[in-house]
C-alpha positions in Angstrom: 8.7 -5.1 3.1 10.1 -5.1 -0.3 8.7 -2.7 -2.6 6.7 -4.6 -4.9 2.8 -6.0 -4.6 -0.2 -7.3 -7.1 -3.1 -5.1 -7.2 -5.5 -7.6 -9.7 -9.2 -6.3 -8.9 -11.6 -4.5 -11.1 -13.2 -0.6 -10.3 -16.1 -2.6 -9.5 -15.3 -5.7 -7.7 -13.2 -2.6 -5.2 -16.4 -0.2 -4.8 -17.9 -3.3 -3.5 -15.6 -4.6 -1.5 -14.9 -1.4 0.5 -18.8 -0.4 0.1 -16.6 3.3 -1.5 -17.8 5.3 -4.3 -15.4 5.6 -7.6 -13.1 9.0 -8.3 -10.6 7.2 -9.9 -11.9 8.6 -13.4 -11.4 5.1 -15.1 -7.7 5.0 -14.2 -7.3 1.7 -12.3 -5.4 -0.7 -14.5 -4.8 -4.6 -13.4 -1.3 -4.5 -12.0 0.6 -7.6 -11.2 3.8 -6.1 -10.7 3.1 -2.9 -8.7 6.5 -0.8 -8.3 6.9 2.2 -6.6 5.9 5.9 -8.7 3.5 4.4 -10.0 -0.1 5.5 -9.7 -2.5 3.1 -8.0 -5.9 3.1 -6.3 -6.7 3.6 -2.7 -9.4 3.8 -0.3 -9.9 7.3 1.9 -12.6 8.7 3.8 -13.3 12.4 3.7 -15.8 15.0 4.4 -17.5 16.8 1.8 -16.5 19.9 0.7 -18.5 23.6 -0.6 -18.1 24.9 -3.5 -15.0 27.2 -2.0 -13.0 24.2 -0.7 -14.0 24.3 2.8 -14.4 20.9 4.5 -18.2 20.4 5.7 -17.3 19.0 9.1 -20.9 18.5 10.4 -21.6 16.3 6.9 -20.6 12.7 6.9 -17.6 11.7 5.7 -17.8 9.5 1.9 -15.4 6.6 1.2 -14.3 6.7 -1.7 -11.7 5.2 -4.6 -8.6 7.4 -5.4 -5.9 7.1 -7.4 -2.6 8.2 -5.7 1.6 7.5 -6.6 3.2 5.3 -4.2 6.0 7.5 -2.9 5.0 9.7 0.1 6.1 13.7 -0.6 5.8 15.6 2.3 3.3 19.0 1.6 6.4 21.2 2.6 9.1 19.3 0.4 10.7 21.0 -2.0 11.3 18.1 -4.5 8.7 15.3 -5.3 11.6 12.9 -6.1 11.7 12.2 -2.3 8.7 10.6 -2.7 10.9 7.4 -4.0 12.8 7.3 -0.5 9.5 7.0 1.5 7.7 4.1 -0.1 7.5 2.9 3.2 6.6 4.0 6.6 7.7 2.4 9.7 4.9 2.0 12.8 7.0 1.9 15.3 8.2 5.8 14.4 5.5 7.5 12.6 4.0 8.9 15.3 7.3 10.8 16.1 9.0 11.6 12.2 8.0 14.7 10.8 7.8 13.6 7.7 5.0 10.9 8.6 3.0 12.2 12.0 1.2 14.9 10.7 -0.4 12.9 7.6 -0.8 9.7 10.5 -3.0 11.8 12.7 -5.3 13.6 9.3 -4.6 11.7 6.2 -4.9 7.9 6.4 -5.5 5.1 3.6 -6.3 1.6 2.9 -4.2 -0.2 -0.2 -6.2 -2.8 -1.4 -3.8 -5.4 -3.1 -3.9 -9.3 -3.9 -0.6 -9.3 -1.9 3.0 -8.8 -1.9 6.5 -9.7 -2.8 9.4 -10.6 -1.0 12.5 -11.5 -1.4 13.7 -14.5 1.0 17.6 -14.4 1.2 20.1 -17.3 1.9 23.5 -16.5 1.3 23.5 -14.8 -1.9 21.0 -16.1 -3.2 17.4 -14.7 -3.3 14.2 -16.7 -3.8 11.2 -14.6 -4.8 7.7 -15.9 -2.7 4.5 -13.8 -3.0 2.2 -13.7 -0.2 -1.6 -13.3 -0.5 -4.9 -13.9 1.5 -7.2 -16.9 1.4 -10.4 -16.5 -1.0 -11.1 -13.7 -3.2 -10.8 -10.6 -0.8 -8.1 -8.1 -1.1 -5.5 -7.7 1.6 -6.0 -4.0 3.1 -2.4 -2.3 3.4 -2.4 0.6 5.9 -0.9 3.8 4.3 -1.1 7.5 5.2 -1.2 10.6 2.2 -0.4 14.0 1.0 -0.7 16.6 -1.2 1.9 18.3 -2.7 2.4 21.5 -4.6 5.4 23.1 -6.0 6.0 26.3 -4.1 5.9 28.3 -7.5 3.1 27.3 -9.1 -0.2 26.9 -6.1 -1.9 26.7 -9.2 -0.7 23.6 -10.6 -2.5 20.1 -10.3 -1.8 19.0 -6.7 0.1 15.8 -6.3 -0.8 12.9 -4.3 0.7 10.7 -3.0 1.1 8.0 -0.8 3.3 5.5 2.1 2.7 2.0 2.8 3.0 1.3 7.0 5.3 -1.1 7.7 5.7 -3.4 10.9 7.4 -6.4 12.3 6.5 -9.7 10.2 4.7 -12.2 13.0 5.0 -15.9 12.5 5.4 -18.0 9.6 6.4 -14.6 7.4 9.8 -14.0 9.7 11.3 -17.0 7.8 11.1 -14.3 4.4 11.5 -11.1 5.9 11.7 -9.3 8.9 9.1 -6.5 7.6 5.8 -6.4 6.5 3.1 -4.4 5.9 0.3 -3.4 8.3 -2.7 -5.6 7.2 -5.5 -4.0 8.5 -8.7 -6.4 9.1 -11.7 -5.6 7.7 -13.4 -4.9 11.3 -11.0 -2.1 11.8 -11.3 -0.6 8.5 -13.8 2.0 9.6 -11.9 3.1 12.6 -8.4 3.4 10.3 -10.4 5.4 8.2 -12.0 7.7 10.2 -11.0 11.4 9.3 -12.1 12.9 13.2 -10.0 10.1 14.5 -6.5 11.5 14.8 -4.9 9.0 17.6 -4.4 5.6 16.1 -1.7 4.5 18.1 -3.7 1.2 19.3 -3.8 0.1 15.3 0.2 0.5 14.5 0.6 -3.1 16.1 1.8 -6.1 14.6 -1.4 -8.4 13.2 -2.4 -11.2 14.9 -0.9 -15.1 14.6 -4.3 -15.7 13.8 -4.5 -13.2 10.5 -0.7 -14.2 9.1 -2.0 -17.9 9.6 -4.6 -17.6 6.8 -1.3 -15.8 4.5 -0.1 -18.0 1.6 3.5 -17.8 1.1 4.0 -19.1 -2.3 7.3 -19.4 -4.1 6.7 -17.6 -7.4 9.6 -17.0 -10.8 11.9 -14.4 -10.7 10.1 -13.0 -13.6 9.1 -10.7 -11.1 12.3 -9.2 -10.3 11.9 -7.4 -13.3 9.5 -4.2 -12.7 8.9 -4.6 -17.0 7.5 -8.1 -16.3 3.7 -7.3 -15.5 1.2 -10.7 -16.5 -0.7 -13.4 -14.2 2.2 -15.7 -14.9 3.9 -13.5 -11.8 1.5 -15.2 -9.2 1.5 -18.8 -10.5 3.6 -21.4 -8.3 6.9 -22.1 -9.1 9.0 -25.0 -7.5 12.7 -23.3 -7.3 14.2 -26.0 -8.9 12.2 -25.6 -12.0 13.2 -21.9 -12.4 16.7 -21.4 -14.3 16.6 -17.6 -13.6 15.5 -18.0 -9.4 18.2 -16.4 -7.6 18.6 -13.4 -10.2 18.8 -10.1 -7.4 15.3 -8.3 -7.8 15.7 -5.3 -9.5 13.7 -2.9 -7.2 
């Protein structure tokens, strides 16, 4: 998966959508050329917590909206510019990394986005296609957070931040890349987001034929190479031969 997606939807069209409540503090902007470091929203499910910070455990857990940078820094890292190296999180490991299992088994996340970019090669040339769901719902990206402190300062603002799972592209999508993200259905939201589930192994699977059938892959400009170039114009369909500037190498 490249590292680029569209996330389009309102605060409120999202705290309906994934039935969450809003802690975003009005910081959810339109996005339609989402890079990585930047700071988007995301769906988690916690238990409450007392006025000292301890997790009530026997309360049930809220959903709720978050705003978190894409870029996952581990809690013991030194340096949060390591973040930018772990955009993405592959399925087929994350159980076993150290840097990924211990926020798979505690700290996992939806990404709701209109879809993604990707960059289809042939030769050297690159053609730009963006692929999004049928209708008006948002594509659910797994992802898995943490918080990070600087060692120095345990008083400072905690980051958070966030890694999209990636896994083998199924069907139509291996003709564009041979990763994708982990679309996670809507039935199995709950159980991805369950904070007392820590095994998840039987979710880090490819999706079904049937989900990457109802997957538009629509040639789109290569305005979008460009992480400046932000407007709706991104997701309209563009015939390659009718873009001068198609094969320009994304600038990721």
């Amino acid at each position: 998966m490249c590292g680029r997606y569209a996330a389009t939807k309102d605060p409120a069209a999202l705290i309906d959508e994934f039935a969450a409540v809003d802690l975003t503090e009005g910081r959810i902007r339109t996005d339609h050329n989402v890079a990585p470091t930047k700071d988007v929203a995301t769906v988690v499910q916690r238990h409450p917590r007392d006025a000292d910070g301890a997790v009530l455990e026997d309360e049930p857990a809220v959903r709720s909206l978050r705003m978190m940078r894409w870029g996952l820094v581990p809690f013991w890292a030194k340096d949060p510019g390591v973040g930018s190296k772990m955009i993405n999180t592959r399925a087929e490991t994350a159980k076993e990394k150290p840097s990924f299992k211990k926020a798979l088994s505690a700290r996992r996340c939806l990404v709701p986005a209109e879809g993604w970019y990707e960059w289809r090669r042939d030769g050297k040339e690159k053609q730009p296609f963006f692929m999004t769901g049928p209708g008006d719902g948002s594509l659910a990206f797994a992802g898995i957070w943490e918080t990070w402190r600087p060692k120095d300062d345990k008083d400072a603002d905690p980051l958070i931040t966030f890694s999209v799972i990636t896994t083998d592209s199924v069907g139509r999508l291996t003709d564009i890349h041979h990763r994708m993200p982990l679309l996670m259905p809507r039935e199995k939201w709950d159980t991805w987001l369950d904070p007392d589930l820590p095994d998840v192994t039987e979710l880090l699977v490819p999706p079904s034929a049937e989900l990457v059938d109802t997957i538009e892959l629509r040639p789109v400009s290569s305005l979008v190479n460009n992480v400046r170039n932000n407007g709706p114009e991104l997701l309209d369909r563009v015939e390659p031969a009718a873009d001068s500037a198609l094969f320009d190498v994304p600038n990721s």
